[in-house]
N, CA and C of each residue as an Amber inpcrd file, in Angstrom:
protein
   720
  43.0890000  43.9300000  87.9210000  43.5940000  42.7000000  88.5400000
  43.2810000  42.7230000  90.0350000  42.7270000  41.5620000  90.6490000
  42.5920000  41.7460000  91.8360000  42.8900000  40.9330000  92.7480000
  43.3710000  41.3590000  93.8550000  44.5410000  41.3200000  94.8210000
  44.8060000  39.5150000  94.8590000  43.7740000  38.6820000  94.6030000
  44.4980000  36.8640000  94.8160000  44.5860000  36.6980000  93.2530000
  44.6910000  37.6560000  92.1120000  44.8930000  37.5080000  90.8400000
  46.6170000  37.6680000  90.1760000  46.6950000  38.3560000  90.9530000
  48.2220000  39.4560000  90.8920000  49.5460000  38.4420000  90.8490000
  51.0140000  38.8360000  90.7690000  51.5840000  38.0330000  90.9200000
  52.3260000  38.2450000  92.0990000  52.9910000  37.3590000  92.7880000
  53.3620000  37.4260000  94.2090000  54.9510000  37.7660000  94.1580000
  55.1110000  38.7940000  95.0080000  56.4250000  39.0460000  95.1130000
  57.6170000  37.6680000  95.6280000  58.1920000  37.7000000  95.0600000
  59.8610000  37.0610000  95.5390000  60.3810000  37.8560000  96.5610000
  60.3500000  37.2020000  97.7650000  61.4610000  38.2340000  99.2040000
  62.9660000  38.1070000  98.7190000  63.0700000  38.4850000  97.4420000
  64.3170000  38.9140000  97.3050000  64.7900000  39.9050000  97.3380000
  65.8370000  40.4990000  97.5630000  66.3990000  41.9120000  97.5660000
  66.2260000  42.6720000  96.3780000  66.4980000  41.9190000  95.2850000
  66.4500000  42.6610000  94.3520000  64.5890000  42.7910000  93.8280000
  63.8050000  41.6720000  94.0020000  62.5830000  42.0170000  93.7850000
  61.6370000  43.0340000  94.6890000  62.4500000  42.7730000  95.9650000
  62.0970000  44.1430000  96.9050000  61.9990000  45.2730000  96.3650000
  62.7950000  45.5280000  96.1190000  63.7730000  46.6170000  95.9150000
  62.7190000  47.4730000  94.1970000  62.7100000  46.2160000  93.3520000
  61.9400000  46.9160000  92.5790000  60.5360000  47.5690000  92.3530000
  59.9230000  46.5310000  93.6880000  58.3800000  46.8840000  94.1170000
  58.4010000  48.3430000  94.6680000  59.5450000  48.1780000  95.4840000
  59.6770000  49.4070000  96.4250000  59.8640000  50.6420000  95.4700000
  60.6130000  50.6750000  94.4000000  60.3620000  52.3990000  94.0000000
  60.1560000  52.2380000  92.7190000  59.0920000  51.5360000  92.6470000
  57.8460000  51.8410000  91.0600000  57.4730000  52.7490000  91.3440000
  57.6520000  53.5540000  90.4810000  57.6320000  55.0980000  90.6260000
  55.6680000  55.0860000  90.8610000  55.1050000  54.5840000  90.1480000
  53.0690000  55.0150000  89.8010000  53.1320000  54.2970000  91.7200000
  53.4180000  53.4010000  92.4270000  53.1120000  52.8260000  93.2520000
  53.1270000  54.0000000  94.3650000  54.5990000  53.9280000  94.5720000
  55.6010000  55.2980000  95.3480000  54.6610000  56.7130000  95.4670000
  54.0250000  56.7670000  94.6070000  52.8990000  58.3360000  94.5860000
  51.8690000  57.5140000  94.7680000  51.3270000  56.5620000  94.8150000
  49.7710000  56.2960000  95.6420000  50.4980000  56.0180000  96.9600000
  51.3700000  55.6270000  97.5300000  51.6700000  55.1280000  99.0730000
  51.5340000  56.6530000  99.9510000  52.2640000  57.5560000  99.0630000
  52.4230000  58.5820000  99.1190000  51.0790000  59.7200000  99.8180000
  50.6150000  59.5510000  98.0750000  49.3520000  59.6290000  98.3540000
  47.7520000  59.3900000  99.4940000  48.3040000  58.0760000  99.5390000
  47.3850000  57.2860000 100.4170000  47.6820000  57.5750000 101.8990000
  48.9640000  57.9950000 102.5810000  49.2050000  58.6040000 103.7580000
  48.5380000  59.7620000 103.7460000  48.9580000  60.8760000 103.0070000
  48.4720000  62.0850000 103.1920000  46.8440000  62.2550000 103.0650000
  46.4940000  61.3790000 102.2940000  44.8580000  61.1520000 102.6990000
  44.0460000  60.2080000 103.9940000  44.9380000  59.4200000 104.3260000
  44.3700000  58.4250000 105.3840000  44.7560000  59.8900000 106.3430000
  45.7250000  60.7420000 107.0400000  46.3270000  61.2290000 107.8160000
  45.3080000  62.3850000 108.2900000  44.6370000  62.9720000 107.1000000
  43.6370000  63.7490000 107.2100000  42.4240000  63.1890000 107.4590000
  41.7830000  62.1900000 107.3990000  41.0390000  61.3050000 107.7840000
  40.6880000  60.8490000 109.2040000  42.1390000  60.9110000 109.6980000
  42.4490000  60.4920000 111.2870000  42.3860000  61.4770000 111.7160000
  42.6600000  62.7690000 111.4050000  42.7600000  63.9510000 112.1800000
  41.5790000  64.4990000 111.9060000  41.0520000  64.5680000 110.7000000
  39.3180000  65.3340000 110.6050000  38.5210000  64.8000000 112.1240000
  38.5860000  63.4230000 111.7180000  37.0430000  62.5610000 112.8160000
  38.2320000  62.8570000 113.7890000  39.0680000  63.2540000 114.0460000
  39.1000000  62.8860000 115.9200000  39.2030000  64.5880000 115.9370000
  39.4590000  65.4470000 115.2870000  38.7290000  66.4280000 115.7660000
  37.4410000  67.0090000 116.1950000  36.8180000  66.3550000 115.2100000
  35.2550000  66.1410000 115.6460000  34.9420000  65.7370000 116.9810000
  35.4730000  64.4050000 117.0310000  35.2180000  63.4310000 118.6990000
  36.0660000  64.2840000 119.6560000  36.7370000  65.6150000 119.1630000
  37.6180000  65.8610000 120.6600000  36.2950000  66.7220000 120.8470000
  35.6530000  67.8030000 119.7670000  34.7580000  68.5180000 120.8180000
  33.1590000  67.6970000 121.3630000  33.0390000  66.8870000 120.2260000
  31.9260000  65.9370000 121.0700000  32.3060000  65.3180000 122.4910000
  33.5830000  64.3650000 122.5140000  33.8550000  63.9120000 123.8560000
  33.8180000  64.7370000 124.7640000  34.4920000  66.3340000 124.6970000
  34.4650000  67.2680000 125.4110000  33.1040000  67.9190000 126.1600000
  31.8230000  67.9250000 125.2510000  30.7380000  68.9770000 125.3110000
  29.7810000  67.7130000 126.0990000  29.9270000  66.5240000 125.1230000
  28.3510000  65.6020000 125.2090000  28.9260000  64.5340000 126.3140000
  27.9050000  64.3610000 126.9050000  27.9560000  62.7000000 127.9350000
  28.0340000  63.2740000 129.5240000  27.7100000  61.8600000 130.0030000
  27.3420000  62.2840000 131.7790000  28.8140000  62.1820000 132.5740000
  29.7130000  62.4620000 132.0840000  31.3780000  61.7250000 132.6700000
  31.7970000  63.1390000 133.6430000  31.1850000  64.2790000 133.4230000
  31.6940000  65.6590000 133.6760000  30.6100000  65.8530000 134.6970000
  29.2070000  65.8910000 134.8760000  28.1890000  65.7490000 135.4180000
  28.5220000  64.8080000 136.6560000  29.2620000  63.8780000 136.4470000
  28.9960000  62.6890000 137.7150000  30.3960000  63.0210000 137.9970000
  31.2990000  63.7840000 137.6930000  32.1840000  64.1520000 138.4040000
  33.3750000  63.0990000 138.2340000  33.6320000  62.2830000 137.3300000
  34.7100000  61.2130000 136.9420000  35.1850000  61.5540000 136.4770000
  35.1910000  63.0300000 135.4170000  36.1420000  62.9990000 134.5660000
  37.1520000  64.1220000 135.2220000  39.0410000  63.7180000 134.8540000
  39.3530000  64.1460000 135.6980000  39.6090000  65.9510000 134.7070000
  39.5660000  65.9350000 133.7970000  39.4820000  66.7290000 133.0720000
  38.3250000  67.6270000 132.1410000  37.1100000  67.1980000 133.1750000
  36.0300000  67.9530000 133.0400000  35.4230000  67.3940000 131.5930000
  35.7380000  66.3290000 130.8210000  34.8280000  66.0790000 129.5850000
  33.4770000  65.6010000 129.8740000  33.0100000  65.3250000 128.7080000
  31.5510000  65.0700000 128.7990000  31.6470000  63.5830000 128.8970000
  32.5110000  63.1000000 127.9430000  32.4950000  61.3700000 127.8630000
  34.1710000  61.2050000 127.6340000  34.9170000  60.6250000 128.3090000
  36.1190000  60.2080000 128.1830000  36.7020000  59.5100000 127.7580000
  35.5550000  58.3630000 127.3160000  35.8460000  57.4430000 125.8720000
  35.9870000  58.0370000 125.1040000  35.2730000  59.0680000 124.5580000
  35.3240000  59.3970000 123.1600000  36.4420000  60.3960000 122.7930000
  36.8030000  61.0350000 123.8470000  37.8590000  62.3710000 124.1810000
  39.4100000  61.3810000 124.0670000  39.0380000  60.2080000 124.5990000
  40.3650000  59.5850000 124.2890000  40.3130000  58.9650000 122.7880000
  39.4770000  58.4580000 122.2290000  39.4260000  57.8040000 121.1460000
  39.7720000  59.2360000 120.1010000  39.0660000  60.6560000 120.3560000
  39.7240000  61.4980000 119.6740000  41.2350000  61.7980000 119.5220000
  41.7540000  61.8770000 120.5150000  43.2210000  61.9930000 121.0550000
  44.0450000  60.7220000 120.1650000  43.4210000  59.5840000 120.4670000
  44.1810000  58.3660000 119.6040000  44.5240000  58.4580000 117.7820000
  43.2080000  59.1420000 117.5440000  42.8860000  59.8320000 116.3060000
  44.1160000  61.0470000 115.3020000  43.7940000  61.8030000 116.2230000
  44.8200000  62.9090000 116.0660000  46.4010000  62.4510000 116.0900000
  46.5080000  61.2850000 117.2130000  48.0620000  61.9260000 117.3340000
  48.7710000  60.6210000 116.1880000  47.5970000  59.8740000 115.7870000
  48.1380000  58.6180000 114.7660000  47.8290000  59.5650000 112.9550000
  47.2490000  60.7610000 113.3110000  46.9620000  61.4930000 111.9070000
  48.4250000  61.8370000 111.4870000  48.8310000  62.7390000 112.8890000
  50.1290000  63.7500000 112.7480000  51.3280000  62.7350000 113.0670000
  51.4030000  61.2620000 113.3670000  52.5900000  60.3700000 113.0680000
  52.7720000  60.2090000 111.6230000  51.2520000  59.7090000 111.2390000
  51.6360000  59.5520000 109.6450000  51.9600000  60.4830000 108.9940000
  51.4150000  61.7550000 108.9230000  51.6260000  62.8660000 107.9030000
  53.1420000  63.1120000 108.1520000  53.5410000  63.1720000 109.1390000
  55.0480000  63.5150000 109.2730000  55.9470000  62.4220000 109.2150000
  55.7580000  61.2780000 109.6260000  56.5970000  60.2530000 108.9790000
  56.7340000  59.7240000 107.1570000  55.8320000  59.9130000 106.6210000
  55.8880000  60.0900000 105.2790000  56.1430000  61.1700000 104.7960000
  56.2880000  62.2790000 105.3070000  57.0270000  63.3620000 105.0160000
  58.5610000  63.0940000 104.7840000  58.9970000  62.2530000 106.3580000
  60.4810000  62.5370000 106.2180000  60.8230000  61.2500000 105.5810000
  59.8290000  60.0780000 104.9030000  60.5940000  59.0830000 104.0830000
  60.6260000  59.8650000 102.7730000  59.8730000  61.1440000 102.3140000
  59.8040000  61.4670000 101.2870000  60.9950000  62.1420000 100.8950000
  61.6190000  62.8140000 102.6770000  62.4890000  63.8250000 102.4450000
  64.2710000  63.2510000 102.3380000  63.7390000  62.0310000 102.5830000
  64.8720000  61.1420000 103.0010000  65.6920000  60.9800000 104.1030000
  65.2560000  61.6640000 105.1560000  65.4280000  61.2710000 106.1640000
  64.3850000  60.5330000 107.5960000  65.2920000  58.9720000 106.7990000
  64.8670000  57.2820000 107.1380000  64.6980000  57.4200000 108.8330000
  65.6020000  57.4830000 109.1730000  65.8290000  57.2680000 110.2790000
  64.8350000  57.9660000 111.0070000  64.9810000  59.0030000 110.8530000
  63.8160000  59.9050000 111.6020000  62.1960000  59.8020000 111.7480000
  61.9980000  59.1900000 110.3120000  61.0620000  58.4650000 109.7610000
  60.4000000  57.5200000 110.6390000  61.5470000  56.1390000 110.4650000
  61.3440000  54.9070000 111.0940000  60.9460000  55.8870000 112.9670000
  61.4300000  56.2620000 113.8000000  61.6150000  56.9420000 115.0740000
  59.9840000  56.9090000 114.9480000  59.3740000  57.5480000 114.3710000
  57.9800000  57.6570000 114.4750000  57.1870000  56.9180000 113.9200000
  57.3160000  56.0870000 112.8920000  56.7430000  54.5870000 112.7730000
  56.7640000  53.9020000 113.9320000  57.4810000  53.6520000 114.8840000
  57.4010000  52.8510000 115.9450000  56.5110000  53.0070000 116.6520000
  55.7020000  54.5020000 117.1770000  54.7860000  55.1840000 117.5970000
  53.8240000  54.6750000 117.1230000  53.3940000  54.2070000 116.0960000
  52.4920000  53.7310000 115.2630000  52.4070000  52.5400000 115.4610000
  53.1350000  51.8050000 115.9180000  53.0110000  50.5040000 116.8090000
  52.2410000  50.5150000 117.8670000  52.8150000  51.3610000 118.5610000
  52.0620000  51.1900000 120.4280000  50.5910000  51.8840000 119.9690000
  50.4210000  53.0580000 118.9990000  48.8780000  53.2430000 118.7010000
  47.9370000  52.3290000 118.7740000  48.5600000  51.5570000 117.4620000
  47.9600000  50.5520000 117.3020000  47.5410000  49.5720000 118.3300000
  48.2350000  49.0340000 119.1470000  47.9990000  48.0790000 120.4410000
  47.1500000  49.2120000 121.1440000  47.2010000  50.4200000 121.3180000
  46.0650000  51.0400000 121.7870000  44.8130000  51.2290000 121.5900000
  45.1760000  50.8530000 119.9660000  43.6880000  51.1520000 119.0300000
  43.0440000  49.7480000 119.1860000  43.4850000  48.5160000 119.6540000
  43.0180000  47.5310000 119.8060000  42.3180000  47.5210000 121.0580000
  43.0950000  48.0280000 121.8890000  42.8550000  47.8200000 123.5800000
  41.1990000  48.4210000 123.4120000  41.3400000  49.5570000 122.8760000
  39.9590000  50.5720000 122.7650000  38.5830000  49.7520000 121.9590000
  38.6380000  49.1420000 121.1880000  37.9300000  48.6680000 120.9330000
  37.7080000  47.3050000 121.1110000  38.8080000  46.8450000 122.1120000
  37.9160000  45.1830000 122.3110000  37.9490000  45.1240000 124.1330000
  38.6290000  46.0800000 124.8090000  38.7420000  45.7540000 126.4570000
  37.3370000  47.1930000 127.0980000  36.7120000  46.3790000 127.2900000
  35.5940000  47.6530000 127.9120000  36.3420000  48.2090000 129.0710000
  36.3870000  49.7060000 128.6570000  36.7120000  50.6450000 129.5200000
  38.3710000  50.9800000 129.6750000  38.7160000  50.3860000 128.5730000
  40.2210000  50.6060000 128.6260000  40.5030000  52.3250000 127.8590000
  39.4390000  52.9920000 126.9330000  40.1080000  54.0010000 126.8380000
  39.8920000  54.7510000 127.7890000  38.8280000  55.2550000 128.3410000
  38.3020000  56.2430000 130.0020000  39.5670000  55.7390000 130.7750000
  39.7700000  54.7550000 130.7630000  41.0050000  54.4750000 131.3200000
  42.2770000  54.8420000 131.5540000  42.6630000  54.8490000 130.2620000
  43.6400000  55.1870000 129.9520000  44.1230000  56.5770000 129.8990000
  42.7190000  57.3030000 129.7150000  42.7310000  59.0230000 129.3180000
  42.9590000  59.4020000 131.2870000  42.6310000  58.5020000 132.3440000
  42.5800000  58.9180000 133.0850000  43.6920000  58.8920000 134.0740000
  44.7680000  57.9010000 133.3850000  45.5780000  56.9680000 133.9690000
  46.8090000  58.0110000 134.4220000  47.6790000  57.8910000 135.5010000
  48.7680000  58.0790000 135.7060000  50.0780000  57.4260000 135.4500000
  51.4150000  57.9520000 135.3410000  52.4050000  57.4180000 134.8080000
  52.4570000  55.7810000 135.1600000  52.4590000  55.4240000 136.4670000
  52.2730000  54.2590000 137.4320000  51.2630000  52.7630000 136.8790000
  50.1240000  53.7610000 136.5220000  48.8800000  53.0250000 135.9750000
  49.1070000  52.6210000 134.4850000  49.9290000  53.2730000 133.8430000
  50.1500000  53.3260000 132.3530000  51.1520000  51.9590000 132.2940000
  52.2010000  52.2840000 133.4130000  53.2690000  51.3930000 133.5450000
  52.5120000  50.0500000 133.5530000  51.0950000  49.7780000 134.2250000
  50.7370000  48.1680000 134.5930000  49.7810000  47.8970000 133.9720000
  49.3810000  48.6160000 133.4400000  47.9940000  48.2540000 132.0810000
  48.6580000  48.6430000 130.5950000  49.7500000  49.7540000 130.1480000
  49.2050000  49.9570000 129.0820000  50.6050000  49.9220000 128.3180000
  51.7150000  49.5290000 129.0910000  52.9490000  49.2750000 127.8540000
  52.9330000  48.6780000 127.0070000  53.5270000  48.7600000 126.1550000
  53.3160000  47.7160000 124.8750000  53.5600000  46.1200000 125.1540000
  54.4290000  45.7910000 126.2110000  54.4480000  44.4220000 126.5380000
  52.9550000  43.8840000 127.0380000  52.8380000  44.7290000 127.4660000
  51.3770000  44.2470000 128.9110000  50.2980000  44.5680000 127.3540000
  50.1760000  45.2540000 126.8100000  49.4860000  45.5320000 125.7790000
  49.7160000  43.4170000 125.0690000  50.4000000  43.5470000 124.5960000
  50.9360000  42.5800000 123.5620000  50.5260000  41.1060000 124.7990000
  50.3540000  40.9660000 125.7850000  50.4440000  39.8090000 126.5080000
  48.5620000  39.7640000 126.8540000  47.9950000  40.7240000 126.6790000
  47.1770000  40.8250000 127.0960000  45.9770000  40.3470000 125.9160000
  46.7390000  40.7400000 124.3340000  45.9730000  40.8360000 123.1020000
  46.3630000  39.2560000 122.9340000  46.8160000  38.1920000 123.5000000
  47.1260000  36.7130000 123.0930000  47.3030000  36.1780000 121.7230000
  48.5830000  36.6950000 121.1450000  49.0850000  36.2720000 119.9510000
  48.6400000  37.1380000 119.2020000  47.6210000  38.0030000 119.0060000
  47.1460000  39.2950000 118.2050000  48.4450000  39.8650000 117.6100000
  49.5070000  40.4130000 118.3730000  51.1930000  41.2320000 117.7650000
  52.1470000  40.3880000 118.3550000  52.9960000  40.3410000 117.7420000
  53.7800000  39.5820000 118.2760000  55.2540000  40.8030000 118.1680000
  55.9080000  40.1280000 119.6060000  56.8730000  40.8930000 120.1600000
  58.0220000  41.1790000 119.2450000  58.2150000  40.0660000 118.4420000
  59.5820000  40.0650000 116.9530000  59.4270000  41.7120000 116.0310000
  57.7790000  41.6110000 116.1000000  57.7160000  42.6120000 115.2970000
  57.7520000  44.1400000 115.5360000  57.3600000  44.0780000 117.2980000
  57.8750000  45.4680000 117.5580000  59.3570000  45.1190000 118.1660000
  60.1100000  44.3790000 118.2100000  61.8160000  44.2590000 118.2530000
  62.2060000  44.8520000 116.8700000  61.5190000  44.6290000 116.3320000
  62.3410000  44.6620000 114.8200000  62.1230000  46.6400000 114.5210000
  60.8900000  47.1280000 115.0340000  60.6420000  48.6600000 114.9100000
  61.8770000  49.3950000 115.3400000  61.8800000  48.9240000 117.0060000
  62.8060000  49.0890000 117.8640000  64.0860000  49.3660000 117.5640000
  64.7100000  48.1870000 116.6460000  65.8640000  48.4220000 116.1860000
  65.8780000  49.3620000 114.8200000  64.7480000  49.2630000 114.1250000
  64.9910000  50.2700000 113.0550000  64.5030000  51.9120000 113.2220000
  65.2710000  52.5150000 113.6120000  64.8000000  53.2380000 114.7690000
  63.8780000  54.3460000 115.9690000  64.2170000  52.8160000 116.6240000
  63.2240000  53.2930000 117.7880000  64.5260000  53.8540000 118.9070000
  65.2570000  53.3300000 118.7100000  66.5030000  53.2530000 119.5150000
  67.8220000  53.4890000 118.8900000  68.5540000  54.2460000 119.0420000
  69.7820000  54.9050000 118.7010000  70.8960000  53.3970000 118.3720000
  70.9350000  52.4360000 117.7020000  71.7250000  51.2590000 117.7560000
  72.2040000  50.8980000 116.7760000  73.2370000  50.3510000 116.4820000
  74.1440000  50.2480000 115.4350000  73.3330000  49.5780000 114.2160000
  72.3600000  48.8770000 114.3460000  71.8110000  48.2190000 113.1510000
  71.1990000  49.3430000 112.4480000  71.0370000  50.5800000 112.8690000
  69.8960000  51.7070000 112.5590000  71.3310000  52.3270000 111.4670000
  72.1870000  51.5470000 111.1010000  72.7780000  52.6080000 109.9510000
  72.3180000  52.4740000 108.9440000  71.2220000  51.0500000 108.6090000
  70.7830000  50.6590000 107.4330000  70.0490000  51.9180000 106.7870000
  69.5960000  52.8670000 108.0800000  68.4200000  54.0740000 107.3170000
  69.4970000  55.4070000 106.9760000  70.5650000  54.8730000 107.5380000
  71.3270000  56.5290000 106.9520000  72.1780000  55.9820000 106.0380000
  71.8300000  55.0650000 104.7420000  72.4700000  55.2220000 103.5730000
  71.7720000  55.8040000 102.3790000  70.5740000  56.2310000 102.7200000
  69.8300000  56.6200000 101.4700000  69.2380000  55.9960000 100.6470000
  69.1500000  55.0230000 100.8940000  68.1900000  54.0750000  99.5600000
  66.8160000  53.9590000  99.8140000  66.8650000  54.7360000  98.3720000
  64.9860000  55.0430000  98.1980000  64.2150000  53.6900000  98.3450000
  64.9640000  52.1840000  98.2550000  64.0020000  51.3960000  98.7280000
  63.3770000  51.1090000  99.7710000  64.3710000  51.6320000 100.4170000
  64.6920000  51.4480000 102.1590000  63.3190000  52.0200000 102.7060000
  63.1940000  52.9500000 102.6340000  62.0490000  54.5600000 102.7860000
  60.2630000  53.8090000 102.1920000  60.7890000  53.1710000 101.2720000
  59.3340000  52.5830000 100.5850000  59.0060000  51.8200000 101.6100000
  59.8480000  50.6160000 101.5940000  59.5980000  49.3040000 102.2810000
  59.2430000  49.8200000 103.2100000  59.7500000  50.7680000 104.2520000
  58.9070000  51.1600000 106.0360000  57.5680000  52.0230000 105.3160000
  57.9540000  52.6410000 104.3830000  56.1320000  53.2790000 103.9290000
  55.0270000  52.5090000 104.0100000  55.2470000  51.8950000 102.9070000
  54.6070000  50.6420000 102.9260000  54.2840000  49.8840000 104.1070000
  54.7670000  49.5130000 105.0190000  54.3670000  49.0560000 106.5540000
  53.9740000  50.3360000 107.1740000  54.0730000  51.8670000 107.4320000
  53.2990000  52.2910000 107.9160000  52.1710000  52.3420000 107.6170000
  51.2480000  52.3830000 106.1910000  50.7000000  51.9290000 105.9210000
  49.4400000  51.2290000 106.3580000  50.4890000  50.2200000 106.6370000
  49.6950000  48.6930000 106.9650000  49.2360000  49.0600000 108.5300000
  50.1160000  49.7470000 109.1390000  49.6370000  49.7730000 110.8180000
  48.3440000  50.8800000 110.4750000  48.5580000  52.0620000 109.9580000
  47.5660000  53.2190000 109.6270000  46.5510000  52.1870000 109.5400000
  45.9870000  51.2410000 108.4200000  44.9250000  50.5220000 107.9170000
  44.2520000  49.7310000 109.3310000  45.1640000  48.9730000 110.0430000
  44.8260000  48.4870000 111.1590000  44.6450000  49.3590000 112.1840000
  45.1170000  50.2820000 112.7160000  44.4570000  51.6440000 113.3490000
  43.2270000  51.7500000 113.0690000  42.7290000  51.8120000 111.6750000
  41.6030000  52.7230000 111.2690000  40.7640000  51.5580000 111.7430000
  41.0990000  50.1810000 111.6210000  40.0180000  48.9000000 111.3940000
  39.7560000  49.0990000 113.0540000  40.5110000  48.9850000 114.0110000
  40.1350000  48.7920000 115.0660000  39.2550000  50.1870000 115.8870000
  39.4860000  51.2470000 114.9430000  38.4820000  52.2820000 115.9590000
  37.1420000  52.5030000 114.8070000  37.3570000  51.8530000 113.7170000
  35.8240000  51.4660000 113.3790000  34.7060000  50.6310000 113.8180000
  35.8970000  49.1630000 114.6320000  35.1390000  48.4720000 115.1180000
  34.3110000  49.4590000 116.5030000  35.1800000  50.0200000 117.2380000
  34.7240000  50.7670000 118.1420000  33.5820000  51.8830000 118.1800000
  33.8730000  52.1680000 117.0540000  32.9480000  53.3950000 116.7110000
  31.1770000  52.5890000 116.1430000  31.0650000  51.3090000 115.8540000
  30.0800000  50.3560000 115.6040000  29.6300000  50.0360000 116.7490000
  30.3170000  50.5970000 118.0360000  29.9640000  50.0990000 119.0330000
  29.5110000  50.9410000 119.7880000  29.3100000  52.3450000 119.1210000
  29.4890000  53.6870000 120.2450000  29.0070000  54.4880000 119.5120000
  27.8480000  55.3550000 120.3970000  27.1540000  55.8580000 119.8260000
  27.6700000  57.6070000 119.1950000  28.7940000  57.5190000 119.8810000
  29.6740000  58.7350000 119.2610000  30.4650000  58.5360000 118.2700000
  30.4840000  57.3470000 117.4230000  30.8800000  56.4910000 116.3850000
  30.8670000  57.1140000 114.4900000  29.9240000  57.9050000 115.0710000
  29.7250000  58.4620000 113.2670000  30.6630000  59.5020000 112.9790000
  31.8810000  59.9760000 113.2390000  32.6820000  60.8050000 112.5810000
  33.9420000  59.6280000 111.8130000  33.9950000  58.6630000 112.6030000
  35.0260000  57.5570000 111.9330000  33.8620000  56.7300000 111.2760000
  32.4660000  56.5300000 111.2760000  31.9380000  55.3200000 110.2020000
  31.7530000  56.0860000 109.1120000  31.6230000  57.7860000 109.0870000
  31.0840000  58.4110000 107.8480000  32.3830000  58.7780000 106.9260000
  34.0060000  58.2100000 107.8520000  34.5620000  58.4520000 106.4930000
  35.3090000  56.5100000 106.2000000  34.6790000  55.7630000 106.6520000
  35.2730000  54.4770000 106.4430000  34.9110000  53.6170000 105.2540000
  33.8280000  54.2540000 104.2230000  34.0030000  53.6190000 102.9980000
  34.9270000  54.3140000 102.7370000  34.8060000  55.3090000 102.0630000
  36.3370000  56.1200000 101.1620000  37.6170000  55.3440000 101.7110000
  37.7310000  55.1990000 102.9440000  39.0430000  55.1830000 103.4690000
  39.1810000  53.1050000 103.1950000  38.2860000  52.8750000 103.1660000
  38.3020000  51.2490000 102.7730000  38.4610000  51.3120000 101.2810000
  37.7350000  52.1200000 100.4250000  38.2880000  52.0830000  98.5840000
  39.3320000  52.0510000  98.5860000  40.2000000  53.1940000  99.1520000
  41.5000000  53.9480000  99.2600000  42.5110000  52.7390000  99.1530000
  42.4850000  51.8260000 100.9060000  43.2890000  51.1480000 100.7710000
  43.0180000  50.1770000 100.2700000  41.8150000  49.3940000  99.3980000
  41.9700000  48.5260000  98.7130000  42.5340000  48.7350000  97.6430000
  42.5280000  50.0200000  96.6690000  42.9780000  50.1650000  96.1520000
  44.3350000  50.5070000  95.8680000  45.2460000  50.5800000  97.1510000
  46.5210000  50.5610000  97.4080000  47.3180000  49.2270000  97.3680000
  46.1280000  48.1340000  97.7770000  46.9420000  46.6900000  98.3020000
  46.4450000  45.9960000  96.8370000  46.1500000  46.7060000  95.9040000
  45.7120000  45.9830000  94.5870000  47.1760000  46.5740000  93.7900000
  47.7690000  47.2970000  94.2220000  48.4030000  47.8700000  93.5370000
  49.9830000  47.7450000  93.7030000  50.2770000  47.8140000  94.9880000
  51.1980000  47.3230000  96.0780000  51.7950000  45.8150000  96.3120000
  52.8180000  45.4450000  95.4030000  53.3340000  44.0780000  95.5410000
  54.1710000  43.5660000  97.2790000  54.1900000  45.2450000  97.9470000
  55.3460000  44.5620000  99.1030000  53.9460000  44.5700000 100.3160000
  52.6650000  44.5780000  99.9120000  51.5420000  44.2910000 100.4940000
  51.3980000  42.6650000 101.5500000  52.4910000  41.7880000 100.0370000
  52.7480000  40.5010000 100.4300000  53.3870000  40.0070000 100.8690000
  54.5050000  40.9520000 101.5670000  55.7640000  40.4480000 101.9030000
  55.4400000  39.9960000 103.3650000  56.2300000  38.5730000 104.0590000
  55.9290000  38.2440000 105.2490000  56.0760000  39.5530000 106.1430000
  56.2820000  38.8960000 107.1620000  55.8790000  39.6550000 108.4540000
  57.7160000  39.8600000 108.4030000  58.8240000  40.8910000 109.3550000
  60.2730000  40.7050000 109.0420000  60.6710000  39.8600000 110.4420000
């Protein structure tokens, strides 16, 4: 069946709820983290010692950390640290502890607005790899991120991370009751940010000639999640 064939979820609680812990689904989401996670961390290990060794950035004396190319040293770095959000945030929805979970899903937000910045603002990752606390503050928060991408994310949706938690706040008790749906439903949206991560430093990597450690694993990783969102009814659920 394929994905405009399927039938469309009801945003009801209770139809939520049943998408959310189909057990065959629940082990590919599962699944599909711990393989996207290694994916992100293979190629940006690669790009940390290429960015490091290759390019004129160290030679001409710009880089402030002696790399070879600082695009790519950051695009590695972006790589890695969105591998080890996912692997460990689907860890602790597995382990059942939500909360802790959600804490690092949010991280996976601002990646993402990073993973955008990198591949559509020339020179925003050298940038960024080079930037001080000050500089970070006026180019690269998630607001200034989000105002800058013009309607690309919208602010509701990292409010809504925020409160599930990003921030210690009374609405965040929803994750310390234990319900295995609870744990799916944010799986399932990490997920979705992982997929958009990967899309935006492919675009980048199409653009860059240090590009082939993320294009040589982006079929597999495109089967993968098509074959997740064929499978995955809360694929369809609006935006919250």
């Amino acid at each position: 069946m394929g994905l405009s064939e399927r039938p469309r979820i009801e945003p009801t609680r209770k139809a939520m709820a049943t998408a959310a812990n189909d057990a065959d689904v629940s082990a590919c989401r599962y699944e599909l983290a711990k393989f996207s996670s290694k994916q992100l961390e293979d190629a940006g290990t690669v790009l940390h010692v290429v960015g490091h060794l290759i390019g004129p950035d160290r030679a001409k004396d710009i880089s402030l950390s002696g790399h070879g190319n600082d695009e790519t040293f950051a695009v590695s770095m972006l790589l890695r640290i969105a591998g080890q959000l996912t692997s460990a945030s689907a860890d602790l929805f597995g382990d059942g502890r939500q909360y802790a979970a959600a804490a690092l899903l949010r991280q996976m937000v601002e990646i993402e607005y990073l993973a955008w910045a990198f591949e559509t603002r020339d020179g925003d990752a050298e940038r960024w790899l080079r930037s001080d606390q000050q500089e970070r503050l006026k180019f690269f928060t998630p607001a200034k991120l989000r105002a800058a991408a013009r309607g690309t994310f919208r602010g509701k949706d990292y409010g809504y991370h925020c409160e599930l938690g990003g921030h210690p706040v009374p609405q965040a008790c929803i994750l310390l009751r234990g319900e295995s749906a609870i744990g799916q439903l944010l799986l399932a949206d990490l997920l979705g940010h992982v997929g958009r991560i990967w899309d935006h430093l492919v675009g980048w990597a199409r653009e860059n000639e240090n590009g082939g450690p993320i294009l040589q694993r982006s079929r597999e990783m495109s089967v993968r999640f098509s074959d997740w969102k064929s499978k995955d009814l809360l694929v369809d659920l609006p935006p919250p």
